[in-house]
C-alpha positions as CSV (number, residue, x, y, z in Angstrom):
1,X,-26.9,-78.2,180.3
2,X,-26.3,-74.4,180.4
3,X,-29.2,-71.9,180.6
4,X,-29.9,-69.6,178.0
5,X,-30.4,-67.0,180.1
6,X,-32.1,-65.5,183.5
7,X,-35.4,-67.4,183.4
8,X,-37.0,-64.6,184.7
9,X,-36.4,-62.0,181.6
10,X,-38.9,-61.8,179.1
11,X,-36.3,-61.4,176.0
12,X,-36.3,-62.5,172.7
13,X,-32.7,-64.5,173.6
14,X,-34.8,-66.7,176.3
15,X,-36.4,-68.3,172.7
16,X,-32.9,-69.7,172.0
17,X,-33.2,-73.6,172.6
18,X,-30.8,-76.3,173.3
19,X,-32.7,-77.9,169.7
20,X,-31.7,-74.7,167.9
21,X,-28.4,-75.1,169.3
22,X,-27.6,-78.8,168.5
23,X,-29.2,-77.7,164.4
24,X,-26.4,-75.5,164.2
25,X,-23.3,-77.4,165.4
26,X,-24.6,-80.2,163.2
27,X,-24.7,-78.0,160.2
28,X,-21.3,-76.8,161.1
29,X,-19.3,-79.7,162.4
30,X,-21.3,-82.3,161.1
31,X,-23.5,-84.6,162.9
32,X,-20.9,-86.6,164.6
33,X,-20.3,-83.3,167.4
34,X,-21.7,-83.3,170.7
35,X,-23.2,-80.5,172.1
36,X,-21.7,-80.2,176.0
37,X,-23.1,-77.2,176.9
38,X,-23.5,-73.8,175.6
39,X,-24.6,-70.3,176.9
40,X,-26.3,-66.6,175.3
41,X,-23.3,-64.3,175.2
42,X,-24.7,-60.9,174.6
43,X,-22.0,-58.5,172.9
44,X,-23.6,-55.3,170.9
45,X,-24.0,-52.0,172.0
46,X,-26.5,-49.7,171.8
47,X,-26.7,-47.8,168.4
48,X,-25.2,-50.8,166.9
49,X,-28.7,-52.8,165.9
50,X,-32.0,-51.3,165.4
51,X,-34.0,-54.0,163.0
52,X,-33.3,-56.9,165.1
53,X,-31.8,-58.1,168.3
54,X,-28.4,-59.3,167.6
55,X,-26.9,-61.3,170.2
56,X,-24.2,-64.8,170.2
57,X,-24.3,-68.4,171.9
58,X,-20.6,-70.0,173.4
59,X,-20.3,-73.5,172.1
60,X,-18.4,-76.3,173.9
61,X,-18.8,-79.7,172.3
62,X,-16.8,-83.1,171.5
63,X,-15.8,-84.4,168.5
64,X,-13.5,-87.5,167.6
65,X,-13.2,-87.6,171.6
66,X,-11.9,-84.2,171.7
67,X,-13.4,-81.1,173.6
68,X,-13.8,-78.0,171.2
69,X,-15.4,-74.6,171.4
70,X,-17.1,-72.6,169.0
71,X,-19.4,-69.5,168.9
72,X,-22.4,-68.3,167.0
73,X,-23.9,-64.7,166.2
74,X,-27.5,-65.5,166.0
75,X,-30.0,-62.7,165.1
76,X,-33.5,-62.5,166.2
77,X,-36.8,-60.8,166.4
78,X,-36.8,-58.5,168.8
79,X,-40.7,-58.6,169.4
80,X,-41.0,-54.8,170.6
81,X,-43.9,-53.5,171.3
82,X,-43.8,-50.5,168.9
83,X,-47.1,-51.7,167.2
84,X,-48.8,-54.1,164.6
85,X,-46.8,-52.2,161.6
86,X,-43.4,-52.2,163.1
87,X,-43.5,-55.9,164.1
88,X,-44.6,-56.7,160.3
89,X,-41.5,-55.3,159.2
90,X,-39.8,-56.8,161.5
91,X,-41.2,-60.1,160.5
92,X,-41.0,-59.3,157.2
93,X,-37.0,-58.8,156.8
94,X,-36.5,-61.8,158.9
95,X,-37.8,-63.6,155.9
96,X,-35.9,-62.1,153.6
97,X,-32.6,-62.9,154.8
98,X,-33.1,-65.8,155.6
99,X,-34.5,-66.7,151.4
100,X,-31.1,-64.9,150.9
101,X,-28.7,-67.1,152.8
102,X,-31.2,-70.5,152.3
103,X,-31.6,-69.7,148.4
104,X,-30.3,-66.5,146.8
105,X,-26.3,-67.0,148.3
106,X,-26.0,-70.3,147.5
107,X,-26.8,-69.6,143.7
108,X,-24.8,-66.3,143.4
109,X,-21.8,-68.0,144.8
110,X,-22.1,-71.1,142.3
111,X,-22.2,-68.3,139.5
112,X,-18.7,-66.8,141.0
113,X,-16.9,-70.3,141.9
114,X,-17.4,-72.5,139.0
115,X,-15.6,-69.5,137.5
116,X,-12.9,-69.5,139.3
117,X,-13.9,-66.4,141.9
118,X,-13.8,-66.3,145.6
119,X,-17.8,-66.7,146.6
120,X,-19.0,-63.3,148.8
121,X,-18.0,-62.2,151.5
122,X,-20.7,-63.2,154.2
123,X,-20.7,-65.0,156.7
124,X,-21.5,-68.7,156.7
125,X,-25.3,-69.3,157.6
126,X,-25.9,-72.6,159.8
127,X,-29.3,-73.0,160.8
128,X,-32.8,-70.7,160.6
129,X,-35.7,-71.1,162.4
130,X,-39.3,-69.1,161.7
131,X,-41.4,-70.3,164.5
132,X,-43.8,-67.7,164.8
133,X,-42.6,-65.1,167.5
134,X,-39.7,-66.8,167.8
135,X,-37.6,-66.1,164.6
136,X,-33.9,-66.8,165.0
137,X,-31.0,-67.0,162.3
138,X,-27.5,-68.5,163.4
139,X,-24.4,-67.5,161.3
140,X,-20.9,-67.8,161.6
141,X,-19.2,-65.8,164.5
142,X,-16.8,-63.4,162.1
143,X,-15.0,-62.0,165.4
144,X,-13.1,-65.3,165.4
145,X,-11.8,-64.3,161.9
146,X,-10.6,-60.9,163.1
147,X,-13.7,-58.5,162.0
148,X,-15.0,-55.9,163.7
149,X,-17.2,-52.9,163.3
150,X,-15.5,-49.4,162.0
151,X,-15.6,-46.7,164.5
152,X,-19.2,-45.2,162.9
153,X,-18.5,-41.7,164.3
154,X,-15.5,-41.4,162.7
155,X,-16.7,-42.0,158.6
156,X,-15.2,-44.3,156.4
157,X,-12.1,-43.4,154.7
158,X,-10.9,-44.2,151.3
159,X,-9.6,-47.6,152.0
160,X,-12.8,-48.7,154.4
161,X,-15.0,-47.3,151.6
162,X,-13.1,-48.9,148.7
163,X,-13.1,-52.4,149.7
164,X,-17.1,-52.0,150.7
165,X,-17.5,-51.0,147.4
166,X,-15.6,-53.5,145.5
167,X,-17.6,-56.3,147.4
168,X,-20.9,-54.4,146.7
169,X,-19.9,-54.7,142.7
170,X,-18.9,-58.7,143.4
171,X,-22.4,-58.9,144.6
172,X,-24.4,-56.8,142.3
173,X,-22.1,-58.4,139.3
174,X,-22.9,-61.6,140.3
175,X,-26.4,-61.3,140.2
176,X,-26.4,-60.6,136.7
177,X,-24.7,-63.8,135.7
178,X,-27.1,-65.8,137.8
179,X,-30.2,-63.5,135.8
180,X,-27.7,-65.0,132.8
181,X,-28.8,-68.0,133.5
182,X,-32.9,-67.5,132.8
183,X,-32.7,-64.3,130.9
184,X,-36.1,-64.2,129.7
185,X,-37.2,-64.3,133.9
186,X,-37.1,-61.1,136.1
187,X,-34.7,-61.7,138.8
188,X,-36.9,-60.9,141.1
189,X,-39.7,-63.4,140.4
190,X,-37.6,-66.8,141.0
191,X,-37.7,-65.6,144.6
192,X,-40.4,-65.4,147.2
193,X,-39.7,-62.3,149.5
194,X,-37.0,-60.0,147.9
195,X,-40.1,-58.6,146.4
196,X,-41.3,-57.7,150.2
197,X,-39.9,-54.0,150.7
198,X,-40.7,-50.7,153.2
199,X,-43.2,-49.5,150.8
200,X,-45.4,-52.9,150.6
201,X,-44.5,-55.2,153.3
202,X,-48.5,-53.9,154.9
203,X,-51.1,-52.1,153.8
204,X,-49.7,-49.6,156.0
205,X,-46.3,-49.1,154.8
206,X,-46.2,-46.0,152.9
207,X,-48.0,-44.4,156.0
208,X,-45.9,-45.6,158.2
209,X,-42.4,-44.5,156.4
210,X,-44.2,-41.0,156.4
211,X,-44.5,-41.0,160.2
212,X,-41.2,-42.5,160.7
213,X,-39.4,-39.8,158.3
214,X,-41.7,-36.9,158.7
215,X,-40.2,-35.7,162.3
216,X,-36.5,-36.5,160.7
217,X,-37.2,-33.8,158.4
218,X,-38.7,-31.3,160.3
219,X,-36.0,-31.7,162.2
220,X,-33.4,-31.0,159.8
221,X,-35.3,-28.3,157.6
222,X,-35.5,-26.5,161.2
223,X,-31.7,-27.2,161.8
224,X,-30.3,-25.7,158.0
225,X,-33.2,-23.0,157.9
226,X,-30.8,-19.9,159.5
227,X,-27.5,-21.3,158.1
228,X,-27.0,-19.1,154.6
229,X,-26.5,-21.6,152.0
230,X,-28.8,-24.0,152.7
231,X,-31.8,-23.0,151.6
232,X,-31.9,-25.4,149.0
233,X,-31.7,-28.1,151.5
234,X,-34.4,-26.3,153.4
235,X,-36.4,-26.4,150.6
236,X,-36.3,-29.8,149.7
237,X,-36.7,-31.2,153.2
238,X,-39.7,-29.1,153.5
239,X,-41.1,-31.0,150.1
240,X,-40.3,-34.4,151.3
241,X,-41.3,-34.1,155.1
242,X,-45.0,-35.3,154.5
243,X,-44.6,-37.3,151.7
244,X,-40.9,-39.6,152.3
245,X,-42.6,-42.8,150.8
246,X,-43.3,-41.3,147.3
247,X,-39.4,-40.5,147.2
248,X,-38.5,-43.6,148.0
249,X,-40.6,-45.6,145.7
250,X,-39.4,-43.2,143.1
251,X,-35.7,-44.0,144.4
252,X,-36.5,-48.2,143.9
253,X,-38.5,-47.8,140.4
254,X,-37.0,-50.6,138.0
255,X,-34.3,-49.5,136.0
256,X,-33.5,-52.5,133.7
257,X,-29.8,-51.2,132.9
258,X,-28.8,-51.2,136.3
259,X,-31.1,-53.5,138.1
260,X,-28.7,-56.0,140.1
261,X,-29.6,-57.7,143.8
262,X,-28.8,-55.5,146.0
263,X,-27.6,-55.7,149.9
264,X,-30.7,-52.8,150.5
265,X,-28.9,-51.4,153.5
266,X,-24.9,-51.2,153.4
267,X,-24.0,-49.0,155.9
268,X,-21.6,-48.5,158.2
269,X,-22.8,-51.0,160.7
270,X,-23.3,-53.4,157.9
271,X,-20.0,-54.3,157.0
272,X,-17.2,-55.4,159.1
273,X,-13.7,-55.4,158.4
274,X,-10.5,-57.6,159.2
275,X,-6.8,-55.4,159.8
276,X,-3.1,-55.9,159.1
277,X,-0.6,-55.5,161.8
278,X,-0.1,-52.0,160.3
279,X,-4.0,-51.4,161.7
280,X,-5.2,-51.2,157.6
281,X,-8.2,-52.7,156.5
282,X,-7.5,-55.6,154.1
283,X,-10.6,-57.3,154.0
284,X,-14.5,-56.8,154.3
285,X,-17.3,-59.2,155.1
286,X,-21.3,-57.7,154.5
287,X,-23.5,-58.6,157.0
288,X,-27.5,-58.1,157.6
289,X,-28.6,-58.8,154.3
290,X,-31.9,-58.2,155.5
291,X,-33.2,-55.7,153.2
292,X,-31.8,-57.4,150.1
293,X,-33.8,-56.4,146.8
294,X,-33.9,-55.6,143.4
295,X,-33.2,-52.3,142.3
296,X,-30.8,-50.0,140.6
297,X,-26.8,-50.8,141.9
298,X,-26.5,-46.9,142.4
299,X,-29.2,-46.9,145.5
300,X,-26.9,-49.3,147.5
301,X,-23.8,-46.7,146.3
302,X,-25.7,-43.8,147.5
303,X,-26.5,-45.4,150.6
304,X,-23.4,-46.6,151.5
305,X,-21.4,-42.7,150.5
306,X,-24.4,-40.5,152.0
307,X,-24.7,-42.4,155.5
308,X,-21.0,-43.6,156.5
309,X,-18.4,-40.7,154.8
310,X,-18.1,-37.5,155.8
311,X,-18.9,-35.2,152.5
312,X,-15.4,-34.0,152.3
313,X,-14.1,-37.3,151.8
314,X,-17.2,-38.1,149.5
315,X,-16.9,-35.5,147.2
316,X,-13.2,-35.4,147.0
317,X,-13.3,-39.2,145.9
318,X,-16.6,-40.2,144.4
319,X,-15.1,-40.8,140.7
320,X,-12.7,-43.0,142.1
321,X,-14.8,-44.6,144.1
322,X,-16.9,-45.3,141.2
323,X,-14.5,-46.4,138.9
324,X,-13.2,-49.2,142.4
325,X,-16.6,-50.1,142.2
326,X,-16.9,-50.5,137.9
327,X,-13.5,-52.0,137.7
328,X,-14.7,-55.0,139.4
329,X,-17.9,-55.6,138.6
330,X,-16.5,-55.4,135.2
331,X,-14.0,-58.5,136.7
332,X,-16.7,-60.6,137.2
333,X,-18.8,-60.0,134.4
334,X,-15.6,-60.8,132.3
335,X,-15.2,-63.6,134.0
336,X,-18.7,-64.8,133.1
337,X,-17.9,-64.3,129.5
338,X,-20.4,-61.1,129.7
339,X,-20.6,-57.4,128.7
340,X,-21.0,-54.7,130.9
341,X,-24.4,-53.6,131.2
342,X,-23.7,-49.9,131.5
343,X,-20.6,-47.7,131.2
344,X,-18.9,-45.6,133.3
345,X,-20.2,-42.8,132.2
346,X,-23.6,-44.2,132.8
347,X,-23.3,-45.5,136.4
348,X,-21.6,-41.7,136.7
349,X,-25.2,-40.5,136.0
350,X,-27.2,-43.3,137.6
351,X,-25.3,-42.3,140.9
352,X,-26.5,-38.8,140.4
353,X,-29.9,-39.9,139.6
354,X,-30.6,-41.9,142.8
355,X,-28.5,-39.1,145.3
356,X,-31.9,-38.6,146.7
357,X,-31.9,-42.0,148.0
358,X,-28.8,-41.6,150.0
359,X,-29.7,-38.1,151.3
360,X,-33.1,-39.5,152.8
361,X,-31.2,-42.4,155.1
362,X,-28.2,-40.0,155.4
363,X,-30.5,-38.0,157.4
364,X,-32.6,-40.6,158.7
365,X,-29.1,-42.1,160.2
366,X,-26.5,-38.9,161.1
367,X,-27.6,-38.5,164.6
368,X,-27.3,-42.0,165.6
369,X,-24.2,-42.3,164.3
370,X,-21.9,-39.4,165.9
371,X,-24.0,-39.9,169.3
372,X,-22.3,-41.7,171.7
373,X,-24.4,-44.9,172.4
374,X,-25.3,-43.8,175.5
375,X,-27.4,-41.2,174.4
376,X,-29.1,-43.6,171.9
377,X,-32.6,-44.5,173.1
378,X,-33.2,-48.1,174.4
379,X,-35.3,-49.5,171.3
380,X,-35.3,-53.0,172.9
381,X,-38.2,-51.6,175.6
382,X,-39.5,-48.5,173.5
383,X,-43.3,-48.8,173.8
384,X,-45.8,-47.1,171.4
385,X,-46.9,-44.6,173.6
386,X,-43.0,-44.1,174.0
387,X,-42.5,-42.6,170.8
388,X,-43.4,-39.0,171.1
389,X,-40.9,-38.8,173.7
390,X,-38.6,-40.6,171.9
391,X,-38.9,-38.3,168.8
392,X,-38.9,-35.0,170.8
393,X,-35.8,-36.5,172.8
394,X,-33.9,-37.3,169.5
395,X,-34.7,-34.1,168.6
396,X,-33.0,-31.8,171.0
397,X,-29.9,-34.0,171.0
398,X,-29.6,-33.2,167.4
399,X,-30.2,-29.9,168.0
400,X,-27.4,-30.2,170.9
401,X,-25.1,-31.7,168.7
402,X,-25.1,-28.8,166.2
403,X,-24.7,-26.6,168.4
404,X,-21.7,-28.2,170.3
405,X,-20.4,-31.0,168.2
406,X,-18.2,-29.6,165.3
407,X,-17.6,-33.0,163.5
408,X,-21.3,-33.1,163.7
409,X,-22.3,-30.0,162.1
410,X,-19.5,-30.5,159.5
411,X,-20.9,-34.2,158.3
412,X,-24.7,-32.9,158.7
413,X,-24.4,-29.9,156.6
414,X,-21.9,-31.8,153.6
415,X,-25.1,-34.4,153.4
416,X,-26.5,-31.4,151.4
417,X,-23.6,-30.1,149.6
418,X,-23.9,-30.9,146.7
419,X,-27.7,-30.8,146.1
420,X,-27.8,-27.3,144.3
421,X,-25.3,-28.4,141.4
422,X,-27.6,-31.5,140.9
423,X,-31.0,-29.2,141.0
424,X,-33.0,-31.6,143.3
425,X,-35.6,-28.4,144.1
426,X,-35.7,-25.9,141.6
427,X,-35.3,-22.6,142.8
């Protein structure tokens, strides 16, 4: 029997248990597979996970007499000792996803096959277990499919972006023919947690997103504030600093013309993508799904365009982007013998409406994702009496970057390009 690990760590990956493993190859190969032995085969990188601990398990087994091996990503809580609020959260997403791959998947992609569709792309869920402490989710391995992560300091291109988008619309499309199905029900009440979100997964929440944002924005106001130009960006930085959590309720109000399930954080270490011989992306798969919800589709299009293009590409591109993303959904809905909800026009202006949303992750995320990962802070042993010098440490590497990073000051400053023409502060 292998170990899962050095005995002596204290690590979320020691929870993994022979049990766990057996659940999963059963669900996967059926219960007539043997489990021979299997080991924890860590494989991420710093800067690649921050809301859980993602690590894999190498399978060997027997089936019809024949020796096999197999692999598993398995996600888990990561337990760190940043304090009571940070570990509900942490908690609180774990039960998320795993309602969306137990309960909300499976009924989306009925709605898409029995029509003749191709079900999402995600990855095939095995086994979950919430033992308290010890929360673990296995999934399908999607590196023995090809996928991989995009380079996240280089910024998604047209075709990356494109197929990302197209799969967001099968999702959020979908979700409207399964509300089809009990019209007179809000989406969100048939489930349990997709309700569960940053600003009321505690009673702490909204201060807690306040902290969390608060030094990002100082941050940034202090960056733009002697660059001519950006005193708009200044400006609204300045408003939001103190108060991040009233913009980003504002950003998931209910909007009942666009309201769809949304992935809630599709970015670009989110998605992974599968290549030709040619080295061209020809195929996407969404992954942590943990922050699914219900909310307006243009807040997962925001987030996605804000955080992992750079603004030239983004602005050169957004209407075509748009129309990617409308073309499809209107696919499926067709498909489901239903009318599109909204028009092009309208998501146009819906996309506008919620730019806020993507500006306050875009900023949240920028520094972590043109660092190299060995300047990212180890978050699997940050303490809470860490996090000053955590924040102050984050700080002057931004503050490095701008100074000495041209591809960083470039994709920093477009985040807030186009704010003046959609008069997010008034002047």
């Amino acid at each position: 029997m292998a170990s899962a690990g050095d005995a002596e760590a204290v690590r979320p990956q020691n929870n993994i248990t022979e049990a766990h493993v057996k659940a999963a190859l059963t669900a996967d190969k059926g219960s007539e597979a043997d489990l021979v032995s299997w080991s924890v085969k860590d494989f991420t990188h710093k800067g690649d996970n921050y809301a859980t601990i993602v690590t894999s398990i190498s399978v060997k087994f027997s089936l019809a007499g024949q020796e096999q091996t197999t692999s598993y990503v398995v996600k888990l809580n990561p337990k760190r000792p940043i304090g009571q609020d940070f570990s509900a959260f942490t908690l609180a997403i774990f039960y998320k996803e795993a309602e969306f791959f137990q309960e909300i998947l499976p009924l989306l992609n009925s709605e898409l096959t029995v029509r003749g569709l191709q079900g999402l792309r995600v990855a095939k869920w095995f086994y979950t277990s919430l033992e308290k402490d010890k929360e673990m989710i296995f999934l399908e391995d999607l590196r023995s499919r090809g996928f991989k992560m995009f380079d996240r300091k280089k910024g998604m291109d047209v075709a990356h972006a494109t197929l990302v988008l197209k799969e967001l619309a099968r999702l959020h499309a979908a979700s409207l023919l399964l509300k089809a199905t009990a019209p007179e029900q809000d989406l969100a009440d048939r489930f349990t947690h997709i309700k569960v979100d940053w600003i009321n997964y505690s009673q702490n929440s909204k201060k807690m997103i306040n902290e969390m944002f608060s030094g990002l924005f100082a941050n940034a106001e202090a960056l733009v504030h002697d660059i001519e130009g950006y005193e708009v960006a200044e400006q609204w930085l300045a408003a939001y600093k103190n108060n991040s959590a009233d913009l980003l309720e504002r950003s998931l109000g209910r909007s009942l013309k666009f309201d769809v399930i949304c992935h809630g954080d599709c970015w670009n270490n989110n998605v992974l993508f599968r290549y030709n011989e040619e080295d061209d992306p020809v195929d996407v798969m969404l992954v942590d799904l943990q922050l699914n919800r219900v909310a307006s589709a243009a807040t997962d299009l925001n987030y996605l365009l804000y955080t992992s293009l750079h603004g030239n590409d983004r602005k050169a591109n957004w209407r075509d982007f748009l129309s990617s993303y409308y073309d499809t959904f209107k696919d499926v809905m067709e498909a489901g013998g239903r009318d599109m909800p909204f028009t092009l026009e309208e998501l146009h202006q819906e996309y506008r409406n919620k730019m806020e949303y993507g500006l306050l992750f875009a900023t949240m995320t920028v520094s972590a994702m043109m660092c190299e990962s060995n300047d990212i802070p180890d978050f699997n042993n940050l303490k809470e009496e860490d996090i000053p010098k955590f924040m102050e440490e984050s700080r002057q590497m931004t503050l490095s970057m701008m100074k000495d990073n041209p591809l960083f000051r470039s994709r920093f400053l477009a985040m807030y390009d186009e704010m003046l023409k959609q008069d997010l502060v008034k002047k």
